[in-house]
N, C-alpha and C positions, 0 to 999 in steps of 0.2 A: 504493500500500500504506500502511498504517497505518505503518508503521515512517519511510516515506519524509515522513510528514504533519508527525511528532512530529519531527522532524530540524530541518525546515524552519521549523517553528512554535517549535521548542526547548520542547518539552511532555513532563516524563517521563513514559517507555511501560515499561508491564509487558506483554511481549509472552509468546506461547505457541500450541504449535499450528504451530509454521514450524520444518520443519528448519535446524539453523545455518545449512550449508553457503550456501544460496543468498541468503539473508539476509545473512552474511558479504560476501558477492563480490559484492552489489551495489551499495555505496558503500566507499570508503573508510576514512572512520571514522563511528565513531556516538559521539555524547555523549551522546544522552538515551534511550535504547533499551536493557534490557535484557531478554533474551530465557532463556524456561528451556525445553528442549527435549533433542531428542538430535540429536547429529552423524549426515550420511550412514556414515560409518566405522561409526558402531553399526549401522545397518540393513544396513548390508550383513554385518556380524557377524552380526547376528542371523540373518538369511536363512541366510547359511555353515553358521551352528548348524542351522537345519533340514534341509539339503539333507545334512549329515552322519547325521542323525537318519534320515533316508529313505534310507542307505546311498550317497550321494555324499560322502564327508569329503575335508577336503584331499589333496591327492596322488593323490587318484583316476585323473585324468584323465579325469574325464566330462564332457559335454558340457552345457554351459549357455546355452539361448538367450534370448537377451533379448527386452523387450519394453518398447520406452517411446517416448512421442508426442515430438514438436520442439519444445515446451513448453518453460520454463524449468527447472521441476519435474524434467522426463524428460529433459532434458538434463543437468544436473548429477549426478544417478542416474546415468546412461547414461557419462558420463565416468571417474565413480571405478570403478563392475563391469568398465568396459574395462580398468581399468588393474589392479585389484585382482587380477580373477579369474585371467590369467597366473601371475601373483604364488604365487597359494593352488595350482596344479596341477592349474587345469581350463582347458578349452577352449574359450574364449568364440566362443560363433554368434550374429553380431551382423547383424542382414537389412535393419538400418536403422532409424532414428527415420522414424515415420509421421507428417504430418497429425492431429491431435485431431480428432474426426469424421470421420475412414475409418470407410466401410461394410463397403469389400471386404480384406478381408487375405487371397486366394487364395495369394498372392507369397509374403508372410511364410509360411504354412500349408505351403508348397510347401519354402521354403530348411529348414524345421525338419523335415520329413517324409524330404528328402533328406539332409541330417546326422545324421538317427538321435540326434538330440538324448536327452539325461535329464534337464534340470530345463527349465522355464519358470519365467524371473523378473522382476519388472517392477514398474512400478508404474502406475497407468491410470486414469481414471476411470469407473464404471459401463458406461455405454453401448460404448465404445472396447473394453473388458475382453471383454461380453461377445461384440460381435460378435468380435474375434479368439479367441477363446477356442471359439466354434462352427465356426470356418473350419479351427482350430487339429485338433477334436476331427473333422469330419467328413472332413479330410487324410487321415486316423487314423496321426495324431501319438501316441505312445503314452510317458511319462515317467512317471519315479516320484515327483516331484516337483511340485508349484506353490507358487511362493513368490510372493505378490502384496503391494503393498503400497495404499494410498487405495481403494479401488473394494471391498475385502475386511474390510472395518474394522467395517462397521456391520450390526449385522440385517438391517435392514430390505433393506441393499443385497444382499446374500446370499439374503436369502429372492427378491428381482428374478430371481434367476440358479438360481431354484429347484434343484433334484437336482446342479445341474453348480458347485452351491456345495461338495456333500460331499469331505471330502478337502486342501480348498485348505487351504495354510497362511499363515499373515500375522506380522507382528509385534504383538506387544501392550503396548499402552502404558501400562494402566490394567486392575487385574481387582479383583471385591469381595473375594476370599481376599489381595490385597494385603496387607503386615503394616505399613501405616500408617496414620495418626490425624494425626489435625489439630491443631496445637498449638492455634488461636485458640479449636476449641468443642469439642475432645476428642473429636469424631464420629469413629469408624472408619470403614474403607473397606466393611467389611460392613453397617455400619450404614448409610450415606447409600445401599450400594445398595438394600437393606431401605426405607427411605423411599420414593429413586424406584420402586420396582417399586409401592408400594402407592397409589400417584399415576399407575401408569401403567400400571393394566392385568395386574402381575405382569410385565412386560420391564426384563430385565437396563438397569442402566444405563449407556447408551453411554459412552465411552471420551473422547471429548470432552467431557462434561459433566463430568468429573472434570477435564479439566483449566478447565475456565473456572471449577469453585469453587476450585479452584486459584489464577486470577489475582485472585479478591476477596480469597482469604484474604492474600495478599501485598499488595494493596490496604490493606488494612486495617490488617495490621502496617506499611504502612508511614505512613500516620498517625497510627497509635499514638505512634509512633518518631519521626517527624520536630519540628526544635524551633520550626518554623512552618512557614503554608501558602506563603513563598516558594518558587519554583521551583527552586533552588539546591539550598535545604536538604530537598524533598522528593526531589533526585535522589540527596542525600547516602544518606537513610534508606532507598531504594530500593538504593542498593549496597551499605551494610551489611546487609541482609536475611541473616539465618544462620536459617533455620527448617525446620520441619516441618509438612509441609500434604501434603494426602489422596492426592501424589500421589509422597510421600518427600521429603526433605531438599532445599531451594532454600537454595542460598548463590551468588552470581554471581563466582564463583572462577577463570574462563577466558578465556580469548581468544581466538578466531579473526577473520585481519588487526585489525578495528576494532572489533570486536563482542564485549564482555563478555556471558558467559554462562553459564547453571546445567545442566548435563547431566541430566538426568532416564532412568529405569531404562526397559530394554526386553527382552522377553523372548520368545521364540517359538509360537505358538498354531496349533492347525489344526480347520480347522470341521469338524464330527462331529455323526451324527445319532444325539439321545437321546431316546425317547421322541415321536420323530415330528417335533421341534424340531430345526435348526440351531441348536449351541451351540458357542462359541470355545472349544476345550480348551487351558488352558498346558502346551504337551510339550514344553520346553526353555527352561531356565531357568542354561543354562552360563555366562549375562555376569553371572546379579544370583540365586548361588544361595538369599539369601534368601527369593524368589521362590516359595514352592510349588506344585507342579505340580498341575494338576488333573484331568488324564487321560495316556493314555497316547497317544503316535504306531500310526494306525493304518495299512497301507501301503492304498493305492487310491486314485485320483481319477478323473475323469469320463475322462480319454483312455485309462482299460486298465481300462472295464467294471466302474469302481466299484458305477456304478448300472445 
């Protein structure tokens, strides 16, 4: 990994795009590394806030089955939902971390079919998402909920999983109704999406790209800032970082074990079909109400005959 690179070579890294949590817990400490993102704790808030929105809230005692590969990624996930979800008063159905590239998920389809499950929650990547997700659906596994996270992020990847996209809900990291601007070129967030779209077709601009103009803008301020190109004094100007960039306020204010870090906003979205397009609606904005919503929660998804 890039973080393990800058470690060892002692090269300050503006990092972004990696949940703390795993990043955290894989060395001990870090001196040149600092990372702006959101903690697992927030994604799994976030998800909480959906599966509330979909009439599972705390204390329900509904049933929540997971769904995450043996990965590093889907392990770390899978460690805190185990522990969390007791916690919040539901009843976690856990059938097991899989293999990345399972074909067959009859088993899992089967344990979730038998539990009478109401949410599926996970995180996965494309391919892995969809084949359980059809093993999921032709079980006839039926929940009022999908809360996904990686594999649900992007268009393009959504439009892959055509009609059995409508409905899922994800976390949202980045949207162009965001109420932020970039200190370094004053661009808003409607504005740079207004650009990319006209660059590309009229397509929303993905969610990752906000954040990689995110790490230039920090970039930048921190040559601005630094009082030469030593190694020292640019990790300095990289710590004092207190700014505004397109993707809300970076100040590197935290700790987790070794790992200074910038918490960045996240908010709850579920994909909806508008005018024939798969579009990420923000329906739950309870952790960063600045956030403006931009549609409303609608109930259905592909296992109770959305489509």
């Amino acid at each position: 990994p890039v973080t393990e690179v800058a470690e060892r070579y002692e090269v300050p890294c503006i990092a972004s795009q990696a949940p703390i949590d795993p990043v955290a817990n894989s060395r001990d400490e870090y001196n040149w590394t600092f990372l702006s993102f959101y903690t697992l704790d927030d994604v799994y808030e976030s998800q909480r806030a959906l599966w509330s929105v979909a009439g599972c809230g705390i204390g329900s005692g509904a049933k929540v089955g997971i769904l995450f590969a043996n990965d590093a990624d889907g392990t770390a996930w899978h460690d805190l939902f185990v522990k969390r979800l007791p916690e919040d008063g539901y009843e976690c159905i856990d059938p097991g971390q899989y293999p990345s590239g399972t074909t067959d998920f009859t088993s899992l389809a089967n344990k979730f079919k038998s539990e009478n499950i109401d949410i599926i929650a996970g995180t996965n990547i494309p391919p892995d998402f969809m084949n359980s997700y059809n093993a999921i659906i032709s079980a006839g596994v039926e929940v009022k909920g999908v809360t996904m996270g990686k594999c649900c992020l992007l268009q393009s990847d959504v439009e892959a999983l055509g009609d059995l996209s409508d409905g899922i809900m994800t976390q949202v990291w980045w949207a162009p109704t965001n109420p932020y601007s970039s200190q370094l070129t004053g661009i808003s967030s409607e504005e740079i999406d207004k650009a990319y779209r006209a660059d590309h077709d009229g397509r929303v601009m993905p969610q990752p790209a906000a954040y990689a103009y995110e790490a230039l803008e920090l970039a930048i301020h921190t040559f601005n800032n630094t009082r030469s190109l030593d190694k020292e004094d640019i990790r300095t100007a990289i710590k004092e970082l207190d700014v505004d960039t397109i993707i809300g306020h970076v100040k590197y204010d935290q700790k987790m074990k070794g790992l200074t870090f910038a918490r960045t906003v996240l908010c709850g979205g579920q994909w909806q079909r508008e005018d024939g397009e798969l579009v990420l609606k923000i329906v739950d904005n309870s952790l960063h109400p600045e956030i403006p919503l931009t549609g409303q929660y609608l109930p259905g998804n592909a296992t109770n005959n959305k489509n």
